[in-house]
C-alpha positions as CSV (number, residue, x, y, z in Angstrom):
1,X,23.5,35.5,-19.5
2,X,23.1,33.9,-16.3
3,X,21.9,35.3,-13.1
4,X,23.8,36.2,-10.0
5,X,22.2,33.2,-7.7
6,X,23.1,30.7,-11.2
7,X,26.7,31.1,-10.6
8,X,26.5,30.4,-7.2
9,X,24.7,27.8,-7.2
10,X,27.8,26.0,-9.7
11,X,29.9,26.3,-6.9
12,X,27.9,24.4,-4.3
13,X,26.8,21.5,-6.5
14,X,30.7,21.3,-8.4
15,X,29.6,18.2,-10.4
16,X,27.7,20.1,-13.2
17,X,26.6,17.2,-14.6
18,X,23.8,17.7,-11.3
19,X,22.5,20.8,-12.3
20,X,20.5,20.7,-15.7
21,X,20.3,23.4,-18.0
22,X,19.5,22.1,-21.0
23,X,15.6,23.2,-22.3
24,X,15.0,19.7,-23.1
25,X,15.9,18.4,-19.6
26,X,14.2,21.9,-17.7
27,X,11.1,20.9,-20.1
28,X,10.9,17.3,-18.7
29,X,10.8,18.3,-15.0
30,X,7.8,20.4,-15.9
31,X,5.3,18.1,-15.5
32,X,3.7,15.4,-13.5
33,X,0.9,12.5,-13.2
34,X,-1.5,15.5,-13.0
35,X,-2.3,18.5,-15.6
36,X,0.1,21.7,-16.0
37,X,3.6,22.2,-18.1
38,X,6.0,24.4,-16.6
39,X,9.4,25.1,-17.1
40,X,12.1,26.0,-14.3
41,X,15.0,27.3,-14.3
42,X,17.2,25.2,-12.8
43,X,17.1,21.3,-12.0
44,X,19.4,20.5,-9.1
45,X,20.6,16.6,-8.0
46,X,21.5,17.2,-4.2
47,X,23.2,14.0,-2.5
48,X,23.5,14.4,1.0
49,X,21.5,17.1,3.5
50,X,24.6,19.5,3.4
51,X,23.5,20.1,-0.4
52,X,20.5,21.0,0.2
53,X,21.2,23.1,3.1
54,X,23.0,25.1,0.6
55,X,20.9,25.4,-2.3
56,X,18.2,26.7,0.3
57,X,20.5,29.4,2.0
58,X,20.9,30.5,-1.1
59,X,17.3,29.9,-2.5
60,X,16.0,31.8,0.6
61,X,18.5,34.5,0.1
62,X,17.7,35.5,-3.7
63,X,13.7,34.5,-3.2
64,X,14.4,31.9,-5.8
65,X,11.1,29.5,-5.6
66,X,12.4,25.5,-5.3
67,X,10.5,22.8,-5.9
68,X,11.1,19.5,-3.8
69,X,10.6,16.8,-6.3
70,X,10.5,12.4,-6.2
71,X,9.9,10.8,-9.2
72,X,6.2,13.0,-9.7
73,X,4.1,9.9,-9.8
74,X,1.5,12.7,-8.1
75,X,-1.7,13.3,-9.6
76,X,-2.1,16.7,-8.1
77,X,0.4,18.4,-9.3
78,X,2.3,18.7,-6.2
79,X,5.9,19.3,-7.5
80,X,4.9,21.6,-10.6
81,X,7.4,24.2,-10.8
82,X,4.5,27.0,-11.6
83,X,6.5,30.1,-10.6
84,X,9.9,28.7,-12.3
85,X,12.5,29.1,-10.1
86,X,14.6,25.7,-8.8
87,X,13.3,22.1,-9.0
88,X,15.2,20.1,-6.3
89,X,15.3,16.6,-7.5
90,X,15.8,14.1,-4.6
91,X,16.0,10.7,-6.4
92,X,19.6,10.7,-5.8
93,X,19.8,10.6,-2.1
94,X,19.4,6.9,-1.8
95,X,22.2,6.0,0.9
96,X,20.8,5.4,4.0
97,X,18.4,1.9,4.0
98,X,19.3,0.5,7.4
99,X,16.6,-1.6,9.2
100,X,17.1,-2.2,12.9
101,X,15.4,-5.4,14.2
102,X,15.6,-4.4,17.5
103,X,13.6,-1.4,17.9
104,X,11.3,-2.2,14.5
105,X,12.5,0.7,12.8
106,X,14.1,1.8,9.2
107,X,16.3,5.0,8.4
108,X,16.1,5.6,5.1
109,X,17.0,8.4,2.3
110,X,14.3,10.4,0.8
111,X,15.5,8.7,-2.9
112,X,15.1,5.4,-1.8
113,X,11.6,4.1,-3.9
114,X,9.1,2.3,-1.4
115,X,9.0,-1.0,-3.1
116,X,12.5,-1.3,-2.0
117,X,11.8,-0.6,1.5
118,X,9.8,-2.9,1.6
119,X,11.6,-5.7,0.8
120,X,14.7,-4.9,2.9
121,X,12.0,-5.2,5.7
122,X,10.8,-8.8,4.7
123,X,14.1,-10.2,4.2
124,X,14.4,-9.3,8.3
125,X,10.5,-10.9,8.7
126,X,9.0,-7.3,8.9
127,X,6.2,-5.4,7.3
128,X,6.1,-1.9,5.9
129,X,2.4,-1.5,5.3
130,X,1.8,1.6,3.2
131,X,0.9,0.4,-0.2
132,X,0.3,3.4,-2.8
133,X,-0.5,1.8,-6.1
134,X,3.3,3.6,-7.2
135,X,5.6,2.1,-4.9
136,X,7.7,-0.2,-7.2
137,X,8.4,3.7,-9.0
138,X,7.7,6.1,-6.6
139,X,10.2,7.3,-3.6
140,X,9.2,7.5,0.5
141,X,10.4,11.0,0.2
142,X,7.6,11.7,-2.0
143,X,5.7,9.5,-0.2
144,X,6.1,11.0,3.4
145,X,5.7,14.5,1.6
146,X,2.2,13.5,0.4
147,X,1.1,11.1,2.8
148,X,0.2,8.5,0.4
149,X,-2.2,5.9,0.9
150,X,-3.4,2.5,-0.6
151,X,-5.3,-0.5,-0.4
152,X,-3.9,-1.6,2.9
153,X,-5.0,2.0,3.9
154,X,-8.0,0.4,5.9
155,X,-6.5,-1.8,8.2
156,X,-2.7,-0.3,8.6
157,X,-3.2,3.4,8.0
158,X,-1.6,5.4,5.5
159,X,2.6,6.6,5.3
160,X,2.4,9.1,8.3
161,X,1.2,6.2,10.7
162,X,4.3,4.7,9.9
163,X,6.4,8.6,10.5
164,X,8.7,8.4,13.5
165,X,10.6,11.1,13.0
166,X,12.4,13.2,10.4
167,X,15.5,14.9,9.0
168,X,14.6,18.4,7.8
169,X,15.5,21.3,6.0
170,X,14.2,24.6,6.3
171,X,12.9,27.3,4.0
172,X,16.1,29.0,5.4
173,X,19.0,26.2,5.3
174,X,18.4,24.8,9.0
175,X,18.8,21.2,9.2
176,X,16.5,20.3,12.3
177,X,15.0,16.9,13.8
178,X,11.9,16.1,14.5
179,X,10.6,12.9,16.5
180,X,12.9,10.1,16.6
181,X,13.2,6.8,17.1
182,X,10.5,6.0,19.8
183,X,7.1,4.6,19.3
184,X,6.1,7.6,21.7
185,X,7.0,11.0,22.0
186,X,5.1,14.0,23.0
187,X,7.6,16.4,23.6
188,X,6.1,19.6,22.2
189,X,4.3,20.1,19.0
190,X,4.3,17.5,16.7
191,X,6.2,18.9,13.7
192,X,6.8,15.2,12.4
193,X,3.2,15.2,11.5
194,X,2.8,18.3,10.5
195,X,5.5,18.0,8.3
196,X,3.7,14.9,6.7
197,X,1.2,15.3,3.7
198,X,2.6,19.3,3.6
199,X,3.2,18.6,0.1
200,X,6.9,20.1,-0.1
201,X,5.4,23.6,1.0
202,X,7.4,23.7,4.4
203,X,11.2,21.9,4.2
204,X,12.8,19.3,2.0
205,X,12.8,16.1,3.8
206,X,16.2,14.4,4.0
207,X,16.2,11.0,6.4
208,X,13.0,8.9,7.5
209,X,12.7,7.1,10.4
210,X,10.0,4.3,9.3
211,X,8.0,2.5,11.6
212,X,7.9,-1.3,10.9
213,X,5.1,-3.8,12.2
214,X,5.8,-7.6,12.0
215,X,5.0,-9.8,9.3
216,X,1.6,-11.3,8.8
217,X,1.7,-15.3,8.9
218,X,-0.9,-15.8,6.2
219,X,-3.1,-13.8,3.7
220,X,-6.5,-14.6,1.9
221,X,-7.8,-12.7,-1.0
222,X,-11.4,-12.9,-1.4
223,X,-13.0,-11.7,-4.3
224,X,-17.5,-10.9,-4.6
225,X,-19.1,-10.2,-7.6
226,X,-22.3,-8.3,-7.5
227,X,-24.9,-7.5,-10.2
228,X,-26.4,-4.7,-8.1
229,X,-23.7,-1.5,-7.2
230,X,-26.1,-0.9,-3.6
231,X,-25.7,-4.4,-2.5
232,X,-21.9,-3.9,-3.2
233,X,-22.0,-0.9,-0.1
234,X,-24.1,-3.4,2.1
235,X,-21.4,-5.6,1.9
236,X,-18.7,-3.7,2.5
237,X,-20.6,-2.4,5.6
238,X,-22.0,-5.8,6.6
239,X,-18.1,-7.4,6.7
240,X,-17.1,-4.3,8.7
241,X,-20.2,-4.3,11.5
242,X,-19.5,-8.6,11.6
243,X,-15.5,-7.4,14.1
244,X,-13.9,-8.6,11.0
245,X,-10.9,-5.5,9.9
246,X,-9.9,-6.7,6.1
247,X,-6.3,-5.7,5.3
248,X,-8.0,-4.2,2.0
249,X,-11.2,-4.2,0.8
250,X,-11.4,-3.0,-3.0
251,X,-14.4,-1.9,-5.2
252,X,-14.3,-2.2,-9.0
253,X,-17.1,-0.6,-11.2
254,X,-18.6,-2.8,-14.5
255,X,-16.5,0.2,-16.2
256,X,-13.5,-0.6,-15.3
257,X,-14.2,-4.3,-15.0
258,X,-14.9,-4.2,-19.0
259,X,-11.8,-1.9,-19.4
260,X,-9.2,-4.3,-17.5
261,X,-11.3,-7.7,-19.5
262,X,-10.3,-5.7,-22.7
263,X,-6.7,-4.7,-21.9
264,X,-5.3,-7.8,-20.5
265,X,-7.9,-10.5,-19.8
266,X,-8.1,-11.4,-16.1
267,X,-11.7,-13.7,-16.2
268,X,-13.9,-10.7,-14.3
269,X,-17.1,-11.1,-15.5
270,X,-17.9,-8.0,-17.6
271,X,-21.7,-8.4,-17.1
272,X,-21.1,-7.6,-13.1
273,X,-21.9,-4.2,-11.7
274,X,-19.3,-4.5,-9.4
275,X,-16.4,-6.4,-7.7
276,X,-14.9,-6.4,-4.5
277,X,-11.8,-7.5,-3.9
278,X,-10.9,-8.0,-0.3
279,X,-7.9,-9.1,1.5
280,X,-7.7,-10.7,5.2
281,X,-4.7,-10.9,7.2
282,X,-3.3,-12.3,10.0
283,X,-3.0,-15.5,12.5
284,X,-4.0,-18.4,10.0
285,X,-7.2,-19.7,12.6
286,X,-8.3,-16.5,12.9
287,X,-8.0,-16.1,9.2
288,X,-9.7,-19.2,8.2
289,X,-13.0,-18.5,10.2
290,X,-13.0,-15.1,8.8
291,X,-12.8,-16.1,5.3
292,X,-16.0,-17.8,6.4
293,X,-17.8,-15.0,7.9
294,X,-16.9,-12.9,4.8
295,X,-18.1,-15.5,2.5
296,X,-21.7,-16.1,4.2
297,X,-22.3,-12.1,4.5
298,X,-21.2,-11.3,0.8
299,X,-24.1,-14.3,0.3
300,X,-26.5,-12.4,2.3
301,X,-25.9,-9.0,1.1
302,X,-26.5,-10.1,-2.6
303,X,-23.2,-11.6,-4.2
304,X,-23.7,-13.7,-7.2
305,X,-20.3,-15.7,-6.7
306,X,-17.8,-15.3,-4.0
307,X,-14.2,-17.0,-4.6
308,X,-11.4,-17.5,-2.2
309,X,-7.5,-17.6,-2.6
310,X,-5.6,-19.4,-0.4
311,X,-2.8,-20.2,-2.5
312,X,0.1,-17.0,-3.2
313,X,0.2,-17.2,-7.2
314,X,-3.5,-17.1,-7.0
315,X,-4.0,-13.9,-4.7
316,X,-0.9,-12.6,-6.7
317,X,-3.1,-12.9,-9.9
318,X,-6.2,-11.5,-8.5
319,X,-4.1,-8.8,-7.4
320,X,-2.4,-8.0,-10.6
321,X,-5.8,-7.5,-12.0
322,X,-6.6,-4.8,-9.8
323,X,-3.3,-3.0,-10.2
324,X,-4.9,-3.5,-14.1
325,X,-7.5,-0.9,-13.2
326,X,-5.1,2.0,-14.4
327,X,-3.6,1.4,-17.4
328,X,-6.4,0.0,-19.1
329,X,-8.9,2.2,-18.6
330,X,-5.9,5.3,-19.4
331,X,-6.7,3.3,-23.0
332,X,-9.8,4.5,-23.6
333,X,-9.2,8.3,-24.1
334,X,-5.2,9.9,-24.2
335,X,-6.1,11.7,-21.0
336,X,-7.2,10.4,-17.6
337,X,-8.1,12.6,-15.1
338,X,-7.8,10.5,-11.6
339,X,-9.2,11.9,-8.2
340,X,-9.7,10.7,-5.0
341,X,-12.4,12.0,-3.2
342,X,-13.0,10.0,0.3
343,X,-16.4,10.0,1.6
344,X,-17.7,8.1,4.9
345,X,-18.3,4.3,4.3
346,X,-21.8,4.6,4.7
347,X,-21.8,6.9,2.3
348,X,-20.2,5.0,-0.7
349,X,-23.6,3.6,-2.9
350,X,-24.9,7.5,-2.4
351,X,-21.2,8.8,-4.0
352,X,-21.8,5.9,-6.7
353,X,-25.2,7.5,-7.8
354,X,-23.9,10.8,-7.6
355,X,-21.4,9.9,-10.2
356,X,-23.6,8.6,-12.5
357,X,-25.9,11.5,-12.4
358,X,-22.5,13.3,-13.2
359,X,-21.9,11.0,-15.9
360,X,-25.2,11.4,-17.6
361,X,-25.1,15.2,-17.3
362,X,-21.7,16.0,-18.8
363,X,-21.6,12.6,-21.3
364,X,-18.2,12.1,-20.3
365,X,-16.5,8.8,-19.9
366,X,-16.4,8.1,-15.9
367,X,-15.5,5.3,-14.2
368,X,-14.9,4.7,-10.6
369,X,-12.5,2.0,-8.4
370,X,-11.0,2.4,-5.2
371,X,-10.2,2.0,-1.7
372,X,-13.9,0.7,-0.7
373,X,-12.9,0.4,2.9
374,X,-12.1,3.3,3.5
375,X,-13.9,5.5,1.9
376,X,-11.6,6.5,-0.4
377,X,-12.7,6.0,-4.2
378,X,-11.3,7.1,-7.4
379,X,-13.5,8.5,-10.1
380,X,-11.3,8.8,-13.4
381,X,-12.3,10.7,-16.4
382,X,-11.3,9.4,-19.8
383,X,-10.7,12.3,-22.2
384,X,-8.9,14.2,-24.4
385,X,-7.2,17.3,-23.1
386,X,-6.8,18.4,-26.9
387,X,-10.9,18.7,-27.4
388,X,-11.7,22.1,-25.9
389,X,-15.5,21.9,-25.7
390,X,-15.3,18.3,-24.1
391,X,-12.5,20.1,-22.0
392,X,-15.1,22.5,-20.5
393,X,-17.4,19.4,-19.5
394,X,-14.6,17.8,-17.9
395,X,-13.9,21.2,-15.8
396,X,-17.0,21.1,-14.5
397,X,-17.5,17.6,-13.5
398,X,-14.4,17.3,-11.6
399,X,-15.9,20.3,-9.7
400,X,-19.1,18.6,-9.0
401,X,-17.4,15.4,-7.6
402,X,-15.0,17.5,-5.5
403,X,-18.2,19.4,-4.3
404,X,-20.7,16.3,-4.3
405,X,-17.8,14.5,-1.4
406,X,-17.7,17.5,0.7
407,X,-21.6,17.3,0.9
408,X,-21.7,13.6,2.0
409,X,-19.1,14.8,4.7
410,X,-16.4,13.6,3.0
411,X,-12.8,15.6,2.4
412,X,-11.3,16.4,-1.0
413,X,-8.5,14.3,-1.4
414,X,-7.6,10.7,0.6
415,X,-4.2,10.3,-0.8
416,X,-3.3,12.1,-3.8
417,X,-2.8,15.8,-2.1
418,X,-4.3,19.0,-3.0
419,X,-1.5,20.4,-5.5
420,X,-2.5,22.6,-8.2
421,X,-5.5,20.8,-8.7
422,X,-7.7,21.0,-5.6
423,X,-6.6,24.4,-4.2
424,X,-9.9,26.1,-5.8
425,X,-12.1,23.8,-3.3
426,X,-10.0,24.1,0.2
427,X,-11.8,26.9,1.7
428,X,-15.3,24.7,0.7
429,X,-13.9,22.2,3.0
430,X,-11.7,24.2,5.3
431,X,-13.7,27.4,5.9
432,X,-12.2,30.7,5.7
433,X,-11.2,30.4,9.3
434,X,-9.5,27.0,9.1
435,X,-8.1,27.7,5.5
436,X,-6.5,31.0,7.0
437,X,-4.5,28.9,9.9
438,X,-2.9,26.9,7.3
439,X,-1.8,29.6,6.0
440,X,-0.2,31.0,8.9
441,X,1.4,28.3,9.5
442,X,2.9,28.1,5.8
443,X,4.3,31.6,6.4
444,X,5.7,31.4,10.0
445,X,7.6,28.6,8.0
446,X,8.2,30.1,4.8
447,X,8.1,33.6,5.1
448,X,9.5,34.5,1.6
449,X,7.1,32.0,0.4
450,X,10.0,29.6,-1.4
451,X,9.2,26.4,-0.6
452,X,7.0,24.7,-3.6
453,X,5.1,28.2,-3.9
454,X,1.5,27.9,-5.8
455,X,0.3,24.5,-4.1
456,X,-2.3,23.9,-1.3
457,X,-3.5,27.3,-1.5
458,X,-5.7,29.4,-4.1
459,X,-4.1,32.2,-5.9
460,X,-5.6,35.4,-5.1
461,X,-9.1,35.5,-7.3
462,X,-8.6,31.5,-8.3
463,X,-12.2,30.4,-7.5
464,X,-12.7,27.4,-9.8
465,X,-10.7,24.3,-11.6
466,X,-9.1,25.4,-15.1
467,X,-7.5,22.0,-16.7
468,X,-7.4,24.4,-20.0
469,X,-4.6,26.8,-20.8
């Protein structure tokens, strides 16, 4: 029998063929890159903003828990529906991409996936910088709600850098703007970035304004292969201290180097303790003397071999390689566990031994690659979810790499989002004091708690990670 708030909700989305009722299709909106299976009780396909004004009215009205949802290429579990309730798929708001050459700016839907973005901005000789390693699948809604990162993280920021304002709505149905179309504005708070990286837990974003750069003239890849993982650091450091600010500077364990060589040969050399991949960008002079400088101070700092790409197939190779990384080592076991603690630069070859104590402790299959410039790596864990005991190992590594990142001063997550997994460790990182802000700021937002309910925050007595039912 359905509920009252079910039959009203058939007569603001009139197309039923947008509200999915079916188990199967309520069981496949349960889940996403991360861990957790939960079923709603109601998927809804809003269009335009006026749709989703509604379905929050009446969300808001009936404390009916909704779920603002992309295409849940998040690793954190941020659109879980853990308290049932409503999942608001946005995918199909895709009718606004506008770029306007003028003022550098896009307007886009919340649908619209970032690879796509991107391109309508190079046909016009633009750039839209923000990389995450999802963008040819994932959506800028879902992009702008996590503030996702990537490679390019290092020298261009991640998605809120590129924020300029935003189309909201409200816990209680208010559509309101924030920002705008200006490369400055301080008039008031700044809900645009607050709104950013909230993870869905404040309003359902309906229209981006995008900031876009212009287009780079040329681009090198460089790639250094070390046999030592602490010269690896030096380097990264020693091309950073030299002025030089790489577009990307990657790191690749001998793990993952012998995982990628195994899934789709690439020619890394498997007996390498490391790899680093970096990208430069820019005015083609200044880019050829700093291929140069890079070159000489990999040398120094210990690099067996260091070999340049000029040409675009090339770098497009090297590149593909590294986008490798994550489907071959999810080969190993069925279930990878990714993270992203972020730790200060310096700090990287002290997170790298960390990790390997953490891998000798537990005997677990970890392997690390990641944003090196930046800070932000990516330990993985390659296991299987259906082996209990291993399961319990697992738990407890994941908490010692969380913790081990907030000891080097680093923060819990760079660019996957706190979600269902992290929420154990915020006060760790936060303090009581700071954790308890947040959360006032959550509920002079939300004050029936409605908006993707269960994330960012522990539940009451929730002191440690549970990846077990």
């Amino acid at each position: 029998m359905k509920k009252k708030w079910q039959k009203k909700l058939e007569k603001i989305i009139k197309d039923d063929k947008r509200i999915l009722t079916d188990s199967a299709d309520l069981l496949s909106y349960g889940f996403d890159g991360s861990f957790g299976q939960y079923k709603p009780e109601r998927v809804v396909q809003p269009v335009n903003r006026e749709e989703v004004a509604a379905v929050m009215k009446l969300a808001n009205k009936y404390s009916i828990p909704v779920y603002p949802r992309g295409q849940a290429t998040c690793l954190s579990g941020g659109p879980l529906p853990v308290k049932g309730g409503i999942v608001l798929d946005t995918c199909h708001m895709t009718g606004q991409l506008s770029i306007d050459s003028e003022n550098l700016t896009a307007v886009v839907s919340p649908g619209i996936l970032t690879s796509k973005i991107k391109e309508a901005a190079e046909e016009k000789g633009f750039f839209y910088p923000p990389d995450p390693s999802s963008a040819h699948v994932s959506t800028i809604g879902g992009n702008v709600a996590e503030n996702s990162g990537g490679p390019r993280g290092l020298k261009y920021g991640v998605t809120g850098n590129y924020v300029l304002g935003l189309e909201v709505v409200t816990p209680e149905g208010e559509i309101i703007y924030t920002g705008g179309q200006t490369i400055k504005n301080v008039t008031g708070y700044n809900l645009t970035q607050l709104l950013v990286g909230s993870e869905g837990t404040l309003g359902v974003i309906t229209e981006i304004t995008l900031r876009l750069v212009p287009k780079p003239k040329k681009r090198v890849s460089i790639l250094s292969v070390f046999d030592d993982l602490v010269d690896s650091g030096r380097a990264i450091s020693g091309v950073l201290s030299a002025g030089i600010m790489p577009s990307a500077m990657e790191i690749i364990d001998k793990h993952c180097i012998n995982a990628v060589e195994n899934y789709k040969p690439a020619g890394y050399p498997t007996d390498a303790a490391a790899i680093i991949l970096i990208e430069l960008d820019g005015h083609p002079k200044a880019i050829e003397e700093e291929s140069v400088q890079v070159t000489d101070i990999c040398k120094e700092l210990g690099a067996r071999t260091v070999q340049s790409a000029v040409d675009e197939e090339d770098q497009k190779s090297l590149w593909e390689a590294r986008k490798l990384v994550s489907p071959a080592i999810a080969k190993i076991k069925p279930t990878k566990i990714s993270e992203d603690a972020t730790v200060p630069r310096s700090k990287i070859p002290e997170m790298f031994e960390r990790l390997n104590k953490i891998r000798e402790k537990y005997n677990i299959e970890l392997v690390v690659f990641g944003h090196a410039g930046d800070g932000n790596l990516h330990p993985n864990i390659l296991t299987d979810k259906r082996d209990t005991e291993e399961m319990k190992c697992v738990e407890l590594a994941v908490s010692e790499i969380f913790e081990a990142a907030i000891d080097l001063g680093g923060t819990l997550s760079g660019e996957h989002g706190i979600g269902t997994m992290k929420t154990p460790f915020m006060e760790k990182e936060l303090g009581s004091a700071g954790l308890e802000m947040m959360k006032r700021v959550k509920e002079s937002w939300d004050p029936n708690n409605i908006m993707n309910p269960g994330k960012i925050f522990p539940e009451k007595g929730q002191t440690k990670l549970v990846l077990t039912e």
